[in-house]
N, C-alpha and C positions, 0 to 999 in steps of 0.2 A: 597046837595052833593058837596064833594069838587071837583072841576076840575081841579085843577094844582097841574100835578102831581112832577113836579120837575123846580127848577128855577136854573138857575146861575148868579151872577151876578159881572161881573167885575174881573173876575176868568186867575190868571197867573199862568204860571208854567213851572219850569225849570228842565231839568236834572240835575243832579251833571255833572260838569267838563264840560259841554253842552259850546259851546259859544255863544249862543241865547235861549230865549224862546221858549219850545213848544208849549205856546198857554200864549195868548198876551190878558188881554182884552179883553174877551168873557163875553158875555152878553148873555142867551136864557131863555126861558122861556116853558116848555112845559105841553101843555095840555091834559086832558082825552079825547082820542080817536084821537091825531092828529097822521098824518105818515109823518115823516120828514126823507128825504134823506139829506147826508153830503156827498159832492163831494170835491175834491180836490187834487193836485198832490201829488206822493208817498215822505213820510215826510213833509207835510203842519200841523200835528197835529190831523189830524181824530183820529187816533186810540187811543193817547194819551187823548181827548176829551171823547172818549167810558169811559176809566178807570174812567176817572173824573164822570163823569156816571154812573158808577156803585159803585164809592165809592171806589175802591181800589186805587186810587190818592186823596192826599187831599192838595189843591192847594196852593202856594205858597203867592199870594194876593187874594182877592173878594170870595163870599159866595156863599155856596151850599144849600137852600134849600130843603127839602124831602117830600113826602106829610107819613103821618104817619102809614097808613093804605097801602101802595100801595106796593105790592110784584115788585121788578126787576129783569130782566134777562138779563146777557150777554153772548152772541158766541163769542170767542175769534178769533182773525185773525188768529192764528196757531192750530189748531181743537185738535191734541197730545194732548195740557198745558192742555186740559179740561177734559181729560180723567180721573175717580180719581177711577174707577174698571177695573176688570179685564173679566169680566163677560159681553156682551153688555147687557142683560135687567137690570142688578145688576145694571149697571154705570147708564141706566134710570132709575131706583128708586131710586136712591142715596137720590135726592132731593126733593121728595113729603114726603119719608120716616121723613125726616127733618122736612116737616110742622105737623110730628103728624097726618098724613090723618089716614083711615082704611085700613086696609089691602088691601080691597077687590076695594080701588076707588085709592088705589097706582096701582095695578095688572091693574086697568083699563085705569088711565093714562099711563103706561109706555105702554102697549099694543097700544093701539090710536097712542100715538107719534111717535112709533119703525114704525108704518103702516105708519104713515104720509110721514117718512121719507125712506120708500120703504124700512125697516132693519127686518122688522118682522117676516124673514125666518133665520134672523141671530141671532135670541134673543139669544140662547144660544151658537154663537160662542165665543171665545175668543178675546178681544178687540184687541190683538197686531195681529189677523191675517186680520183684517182690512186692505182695503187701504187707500193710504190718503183721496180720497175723499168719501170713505166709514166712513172712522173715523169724518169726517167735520160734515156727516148725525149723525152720532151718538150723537157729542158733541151740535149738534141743539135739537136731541130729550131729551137729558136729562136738556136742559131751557125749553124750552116748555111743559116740565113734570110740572115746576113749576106754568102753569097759570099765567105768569106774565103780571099784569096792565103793565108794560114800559119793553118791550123788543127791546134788544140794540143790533144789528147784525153788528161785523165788518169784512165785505167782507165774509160774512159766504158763497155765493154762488158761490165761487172764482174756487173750484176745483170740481164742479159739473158737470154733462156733460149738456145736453139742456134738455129732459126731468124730472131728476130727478130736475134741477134749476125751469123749470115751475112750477111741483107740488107745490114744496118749497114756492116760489112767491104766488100760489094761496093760500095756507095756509096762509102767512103771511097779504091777503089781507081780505081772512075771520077771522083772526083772531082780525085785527082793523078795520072789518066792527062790530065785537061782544063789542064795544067801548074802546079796548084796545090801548095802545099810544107805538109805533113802531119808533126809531131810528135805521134808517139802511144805515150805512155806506158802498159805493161802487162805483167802477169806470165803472158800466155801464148802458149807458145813459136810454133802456129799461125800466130798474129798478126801475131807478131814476124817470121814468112817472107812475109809479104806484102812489106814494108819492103824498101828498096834499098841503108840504111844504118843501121848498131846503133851505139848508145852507152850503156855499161854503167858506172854510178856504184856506187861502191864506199864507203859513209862520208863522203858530198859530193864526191869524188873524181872523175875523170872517169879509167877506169882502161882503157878501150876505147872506141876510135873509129876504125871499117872500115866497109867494104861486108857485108850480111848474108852471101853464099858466105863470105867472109870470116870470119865469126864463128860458121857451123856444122860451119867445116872445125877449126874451133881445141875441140877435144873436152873440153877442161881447163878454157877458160872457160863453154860450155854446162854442163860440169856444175857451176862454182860458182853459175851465174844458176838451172837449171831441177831438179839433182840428177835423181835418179831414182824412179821407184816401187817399186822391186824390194823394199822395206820393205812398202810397202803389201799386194804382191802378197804377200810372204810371211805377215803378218797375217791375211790371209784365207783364206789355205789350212790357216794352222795352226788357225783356228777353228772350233768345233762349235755346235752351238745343239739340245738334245734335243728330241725332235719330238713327246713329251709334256708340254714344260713349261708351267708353267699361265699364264693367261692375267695379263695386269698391266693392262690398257686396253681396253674393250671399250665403242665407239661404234655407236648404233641410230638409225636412222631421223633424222639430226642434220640439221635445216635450221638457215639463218640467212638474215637482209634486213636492206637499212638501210631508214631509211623512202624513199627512192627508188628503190629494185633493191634483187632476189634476186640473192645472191653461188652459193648453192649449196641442193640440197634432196636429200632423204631418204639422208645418207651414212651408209653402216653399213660398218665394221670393226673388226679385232681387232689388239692386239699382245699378246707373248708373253713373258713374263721369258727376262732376256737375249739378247735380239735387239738388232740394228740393221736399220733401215727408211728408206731413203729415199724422201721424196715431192719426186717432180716434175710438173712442168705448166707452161702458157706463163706468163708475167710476167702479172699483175691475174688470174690467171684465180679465186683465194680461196684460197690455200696457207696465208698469213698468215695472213686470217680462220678460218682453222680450227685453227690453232694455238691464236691466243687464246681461241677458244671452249673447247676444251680447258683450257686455263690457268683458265678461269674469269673471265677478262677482259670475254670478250662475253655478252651472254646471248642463246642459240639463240631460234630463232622456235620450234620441237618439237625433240621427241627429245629419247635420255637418253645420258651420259657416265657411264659405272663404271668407278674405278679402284680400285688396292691406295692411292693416294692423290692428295693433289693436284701434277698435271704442273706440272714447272719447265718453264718458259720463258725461253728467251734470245733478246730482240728481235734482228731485222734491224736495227734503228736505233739503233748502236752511239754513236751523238754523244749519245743523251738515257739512256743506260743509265749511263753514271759520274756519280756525283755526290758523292763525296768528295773532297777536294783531292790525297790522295795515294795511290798505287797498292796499297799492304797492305790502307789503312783501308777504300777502295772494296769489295775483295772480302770482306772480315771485316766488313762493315755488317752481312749478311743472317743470316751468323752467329750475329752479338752478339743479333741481333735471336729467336733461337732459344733466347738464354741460354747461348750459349759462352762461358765466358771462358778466360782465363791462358794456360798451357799447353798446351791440349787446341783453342783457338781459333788460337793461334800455325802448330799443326803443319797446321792444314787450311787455312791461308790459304798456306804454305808447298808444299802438297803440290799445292795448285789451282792454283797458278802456274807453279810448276815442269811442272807434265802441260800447260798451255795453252801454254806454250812464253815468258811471259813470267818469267824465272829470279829468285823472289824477290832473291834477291844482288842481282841489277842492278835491279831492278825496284819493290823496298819504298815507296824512299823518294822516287821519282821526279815529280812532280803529272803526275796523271792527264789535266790537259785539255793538255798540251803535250806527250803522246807521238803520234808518229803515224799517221796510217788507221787501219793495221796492226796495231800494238801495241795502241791502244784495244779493237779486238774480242776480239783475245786476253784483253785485263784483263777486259772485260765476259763471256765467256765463263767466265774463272776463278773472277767472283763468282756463278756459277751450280751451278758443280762445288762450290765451296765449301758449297754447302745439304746436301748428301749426301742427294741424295732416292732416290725408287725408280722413276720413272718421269719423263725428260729429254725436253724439244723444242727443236731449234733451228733457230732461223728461218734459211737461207745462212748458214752460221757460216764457210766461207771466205771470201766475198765481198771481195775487194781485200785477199787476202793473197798474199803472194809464195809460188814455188810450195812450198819448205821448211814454210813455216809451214801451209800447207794441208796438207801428207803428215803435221802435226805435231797439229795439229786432226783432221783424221781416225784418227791412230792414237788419241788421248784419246778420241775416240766409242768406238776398239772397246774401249777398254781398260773404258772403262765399262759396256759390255755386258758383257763375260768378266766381270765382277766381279758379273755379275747382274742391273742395270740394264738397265733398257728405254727404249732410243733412238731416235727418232724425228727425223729432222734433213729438211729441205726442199734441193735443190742443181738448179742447172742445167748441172751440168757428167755426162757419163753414165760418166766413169772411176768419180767418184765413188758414183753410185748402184750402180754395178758390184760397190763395193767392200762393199756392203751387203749384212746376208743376204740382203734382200725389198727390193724395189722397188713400189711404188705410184703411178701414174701417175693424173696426175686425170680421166682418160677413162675409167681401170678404175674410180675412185671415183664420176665423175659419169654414167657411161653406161649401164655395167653392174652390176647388182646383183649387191652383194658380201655374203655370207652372213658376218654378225657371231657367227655361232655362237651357242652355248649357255652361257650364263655363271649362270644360274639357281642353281646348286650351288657358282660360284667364291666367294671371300671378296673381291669386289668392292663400294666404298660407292657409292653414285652420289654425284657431284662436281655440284651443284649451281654456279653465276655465285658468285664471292667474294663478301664480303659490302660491299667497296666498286665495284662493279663497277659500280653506280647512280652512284658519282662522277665514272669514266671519262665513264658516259653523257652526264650534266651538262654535262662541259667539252665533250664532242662537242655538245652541243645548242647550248651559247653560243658555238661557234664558229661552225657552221651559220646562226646567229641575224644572223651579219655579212653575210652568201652572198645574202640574199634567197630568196625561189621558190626551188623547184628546176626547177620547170613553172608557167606562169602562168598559169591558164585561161583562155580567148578569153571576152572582155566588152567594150564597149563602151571601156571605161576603158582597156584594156590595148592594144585597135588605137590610140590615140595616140601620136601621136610620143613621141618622148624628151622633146624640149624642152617640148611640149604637159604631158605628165606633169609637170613641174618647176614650170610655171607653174599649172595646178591644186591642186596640193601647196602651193604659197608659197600662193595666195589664199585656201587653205579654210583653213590655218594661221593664218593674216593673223585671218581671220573669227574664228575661232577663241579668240583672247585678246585682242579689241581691245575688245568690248562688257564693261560692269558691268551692266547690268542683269537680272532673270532671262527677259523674255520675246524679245530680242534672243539672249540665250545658248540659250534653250530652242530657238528658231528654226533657229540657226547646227549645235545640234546635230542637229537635224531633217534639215539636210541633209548634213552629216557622214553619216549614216546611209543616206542614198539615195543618197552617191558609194561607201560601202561595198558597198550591194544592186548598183549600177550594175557593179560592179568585181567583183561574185560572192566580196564577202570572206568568209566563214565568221563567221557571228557569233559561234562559241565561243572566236577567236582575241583579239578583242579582251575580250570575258567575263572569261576568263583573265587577260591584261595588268591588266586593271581591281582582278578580284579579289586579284591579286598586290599591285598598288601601294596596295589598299585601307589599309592601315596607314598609310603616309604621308599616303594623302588622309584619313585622320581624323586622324591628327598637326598636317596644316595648319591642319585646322576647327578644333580645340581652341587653336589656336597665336592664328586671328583672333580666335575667341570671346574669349581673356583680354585681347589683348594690344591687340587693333585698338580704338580710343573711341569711345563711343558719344555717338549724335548730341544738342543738348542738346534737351530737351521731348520726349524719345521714350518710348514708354512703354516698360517695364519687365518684363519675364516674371520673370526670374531678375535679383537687385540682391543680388550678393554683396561681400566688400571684394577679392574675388580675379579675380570672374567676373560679369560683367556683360551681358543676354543680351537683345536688342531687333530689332525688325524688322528695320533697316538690317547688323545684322551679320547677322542671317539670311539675307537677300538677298545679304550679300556672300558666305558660306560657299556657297549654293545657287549661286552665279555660280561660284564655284571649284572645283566640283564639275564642273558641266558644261563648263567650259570644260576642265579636267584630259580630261573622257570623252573631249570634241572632236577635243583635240591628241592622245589617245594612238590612238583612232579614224583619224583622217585619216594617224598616222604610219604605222600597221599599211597601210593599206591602196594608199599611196603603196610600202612595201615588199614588198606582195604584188603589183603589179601592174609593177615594173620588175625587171629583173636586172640584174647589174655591168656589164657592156658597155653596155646604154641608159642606166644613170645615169652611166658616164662620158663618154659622147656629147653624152648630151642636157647635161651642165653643158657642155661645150664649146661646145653650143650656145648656153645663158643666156647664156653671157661673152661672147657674137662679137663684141660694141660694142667690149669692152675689148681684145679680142685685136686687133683695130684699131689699137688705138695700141700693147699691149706683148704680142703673139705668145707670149713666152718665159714672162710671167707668166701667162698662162692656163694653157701648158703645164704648169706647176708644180704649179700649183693639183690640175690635174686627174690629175697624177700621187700628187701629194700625197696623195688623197682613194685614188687604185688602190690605194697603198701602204696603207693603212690594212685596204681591204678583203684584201688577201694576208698582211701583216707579220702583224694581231690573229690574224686565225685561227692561221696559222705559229705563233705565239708560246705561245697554247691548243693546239696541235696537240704543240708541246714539253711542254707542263704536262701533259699525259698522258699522253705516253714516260715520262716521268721518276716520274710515280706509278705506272706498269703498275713499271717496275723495281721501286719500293721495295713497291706489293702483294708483287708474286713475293717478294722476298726476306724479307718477315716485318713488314714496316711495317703500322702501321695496327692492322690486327691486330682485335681486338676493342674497342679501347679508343674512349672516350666522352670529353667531353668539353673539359676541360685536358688532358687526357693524349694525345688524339687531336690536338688544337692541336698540344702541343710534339711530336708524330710528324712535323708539318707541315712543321715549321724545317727539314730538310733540302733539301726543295723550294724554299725562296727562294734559299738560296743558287746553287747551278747556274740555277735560272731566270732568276736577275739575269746570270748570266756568259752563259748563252747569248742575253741579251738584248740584251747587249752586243757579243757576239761574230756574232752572227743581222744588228745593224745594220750592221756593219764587211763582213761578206760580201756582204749585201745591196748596200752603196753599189758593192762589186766588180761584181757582177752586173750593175747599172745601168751602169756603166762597158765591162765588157763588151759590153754591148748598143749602146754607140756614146752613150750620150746625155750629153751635154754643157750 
């Protein structure tokens, strides 16, 4: 039996435009059934090292070995890039689907893993209603759908809270006690003693390679990978907080819902100038969503939010928060946007980088989408410090940093408190919340009634939703728009097959715009309207669509009226030299009318009675003639079609990171019109890079998942 399962030897490689190596001279060798941790500071080459790993790098000098027989698995550092359905059990079967299994031991791994991964009541939600670290769980269950001899984890447990990281960990420990070989990249130390073997890259370097006793006996390299807290611990003691200071943030009675589920109801608490606060709770449980409601991002279902002003927030979602091409510009955006300039702009984009630990010096002139994990959060945190507000949130602001830069991150929280500042930060780590004057736990927030005090007499304004906070909503609704249903209601139309569905939809379509004349089209729509009733469509749905597209449908009537000729010997209503107006065009416009109602009619109600899993089915179904003769091309088709429904929303899903950023930091603003447009221009550009960059991971994902 072979036991090596993969080699490297002597393996460099550089970015493009890079001005050094991300990995220099790597040698490793790995065997069936070992478990190796790779430590090292954020941008030393770990993650870089994964790709090389899994094959989606192929290096610039020295060799990759494979062993031939041996399936791989990679977890990506950003959970999203991995997502390639829309569906969570779908996106786990993606990839066993891929090896050609049976049906019935695909249903059985994707089941098993969804359990492992504590997602098993979510099989059939929709991937984008996920949170982030509900989505990390996902993108672990659908590699470990694949059985992979060499699974490669980098920082998979980064956004996990403590119990669901446990589980995780113990799986990964049964699964290389089952002789499976485990590369698992992370910056914590715990973890890291699970592992039988460490490898610590240093600058692409590969500067340590032993056995873990081995490299917790060597005290000099523990502390350059893990340092110490002793900083931290000292910051905390030296800190005071007066136990009369007045109040900065004072939430009553704060519910929120999306339209398919309550996240949370009736939260009431206080924060205090200069404090630090940490909230914790398991992953999805609404930490985020109560941040942004805070923010002003979301708008509450009730309840009121008073502050001394409006909270900064620093997203979780570090990849859609840069959007400048270079690291100063990025943090001095929100700035500029407050009317800093010169001098006085200079020294606060200087002083925000320097405290977030990325050191203007090295840091200015760098382009922001090519620094990595690590460093990005830090820049995204700097262009938040950079506001100088009076009241800070951050959503995980260590999340996948190494442990320095987190002791470095947390000392900037306090510091921002001492300075008066009131901070509120989310973590699932409990050193961290330790470190915190107060803790908040979302069982104390959602269980127990927590008395918001008396704020009646403070100098608090109520903070009202921003005033673009309607356009967040927007891009959430025309994403949602892709999704179908969220729930379908039981109707006659909706217990048919998939395939059945597809073929009613093509034929009342068909109906639909084949007839000219009006009593044929009045008929077709006659019954347009009774597969709506049949299917329990809501008549306000189509109403809506109707009244929306109304402009265009009189755009078109005006367009026949001029433009279409009239018949000869017809009589004449209107005999203009422009406009010419007769029976026969009136019958054509009345025909264009109702066939427009037909088609928009039978599309509404085709997409209220499937969801993405039956329409990808059921086309699998329409095509079985074809897949007959080409298998691969149906395959395509019907992947083709998945992608559309994950990519578009994904893609709208970015277009609102990236505006929640530029609200927070002062974009937008008040302004109308032109002015509001040219606020706009920042948003195309990062949206075209990440569009580009969202395709490029994606095809990895795909590739990961085995499909060929």
């Amino acid at each position: 039996m072979e036991t090596q399962v993969l080699k490297l030897s002597n393996v460099s490689f550089s970015y493009p435009q890079a001005n050094r190596n991300a990995l220099t001279d790597v040698s490793v060798s790995i065997e069936r059934g070992q478990y190796i941790a790779v430590v090292g500071t954020n941008g030393s080459g770990k993650s870089t090292l994964a790709r090389v790993l899994a094959g989606f790098i192929e290096p610039d000098e020295g060799t990759v070995e494979r062993s031939e027989n041996a399936i791989e698995g990679i977890v990506f550092q950003h959970p999203k890039e991995q997502i390639v359905a829309g569906v969570v059990e779908r996106d786990t079967a993606f990839g066993p689907k891929n090896l050609n299994l049976s049906k019935s031991e695909v249903e059985l791994r994707t089941m098993e893993c969804l359990s492992v991964v504590d997602l098993a009541d979510r099989a059939f939600s929709r991937t984008t209603q996920l949170s982030l670290g509900q989505t990390q769980r996902l993108a672990l269950a659908g590699i470990l759908a694949l059985f992979p001899d060499l699974l490669i984890l980098d920082e998979t447990t980064a956004m996990l809270d403590p119990n669901t990281r446990a589980e995780v960990i113990e799986f990964i420990d049964q699964w290389n006690r089952k002789g499976n070989s485990i590369v698992h990249i992370t910056h914590d130390e715990e973890e890291v003693r699970h592992a039988s073997r460490v490898l610590v890259l240093e600058q692409g370097k590969l500067v340590f390679d032993a056995s873990s006793a081995d490299f917790f006996a060597d005290e000099a390299m523990v502390q350059s990978v893990f340092g110490s807290d002793d900083e931290l611990i000292h910051a905390k003691q030296s800190a005071s907080v007066a136990e009369d200071a007045p109040l900065s943030l004072s939430v009553k009675n704060l519910s929120f819902s999306y339209s398919d589920r309550k996240v949370f109801e009736k939260l009431s608490f206080t924060l205090q100038k200069g404090t630090l606060t940490a909230l914790t709770g398991p992953s999805g449980c609404g930490k985020s969503t109560l941040l942004e409601c805070l923010a002003g991002l979301l708008i509450p279902s009730s309840g009121t939010i008073r502050s001394v002003s409006r909270p900064l927030l620093a997203l979780q979602d570090t990849e859609a928060a840069l959007f400048e091409p270079f690291a100063a510009d990025d943090v001095a955006f929100g700035a500029r946007a407050q009317g800093v300039t010169g001098k006085k702009l200079r020294q606060r984009v200087i002083h925000a980088m320097d405290a977030a630990g990325v050191p203007f010096a090295d840091f200015a002139d760098r382009q922001a989408f090519r620094l990595s994990g690590g460093e990005k959060r830090k820049l995204s945190l700097a262009g938040i410090v950079a506001l100088e507000g009076d009241v800070y949130l951050f959503d995980e602001p260590t999340a996948g940093l190494d442990a320095q830069s987190r002791r470095t991150v947390m000392l900037l929280l306090r510091k921002l408190a001492q300075e008066g500042k009131t901070v509120l930060f989310t973590t699932h780590r409990m050193n961290e919340a330790q470190f915190a004057d107060r803790q908040l736990s979302w069982d104390e927030l959602t269980k127990v009634t927590v008395s918001a005090g008396d704020d009646t007499n403070i100098q608090l304004k109520d903070m009202p939703p921003v005033r673009n906070a309607e356009m967040l909503a927007g891009i959430r609704k025309a994403s949602a728009s892709f999704l179908g249903t969220v729930q379908i209601p039981d109707s006659p139309v909706a217990k048919l097959p998939p395939v059945v569905k597809y073929l009613v939809f093509l034929a009342m379509f068909t109906l639909s715009i084949c007839f000219k004349t009006v009593l044929p089209c009045a008929c077709v729509l006659g019954v347009t309207i009774l597969y709506a009733l049949l299917a329990r469509y809501p008549i306000s749905k189509p109403t809506i669509a109707i009244l929306k597209f109304s402009p265009w449908i009189l755009l078109i009537v005006v367009f026949q009226l001029i433009f279409f000729p009239a018949q000869a010997d017809e009589i004449r209503y209107v005999d203009l030299s422009w406009l010419v107006i007769t029976p026969s065009k009136i019958q054509l416009c009345v025909c264009s009318v109702l066939r427009i109602v037909s088609c928009v009619n039978t599309m509404g109600v085709f997409m209220f009675t499937i969801d993405e899993r039956q329409l990808l089915d059921g086309l699998s179904d329409l095509l079985i003639l074809i897949a007959l003769i080409n298998k691969a091309a149906v395959r395509n088709i019907v992947l083709v079609v998945g992608i559309i429904f994950r990519f578009i929303p994904l893609l709208l899903e970015e277009a609102a990171s990236i505006v929640k950023t530029q609200i927070i930091r002062g974009a937008f603003g008040q302004s109308k019109g032109f002015k509001k447009f040219k606020q706009l221009v920042p948003l195309f550009a990062p949206l075209m890079i990440q569009t580009f960059r969202k395709a490029e991971l994606f095809s990895h994902a795909l590739t990961a998942r085995y499909f060929r």
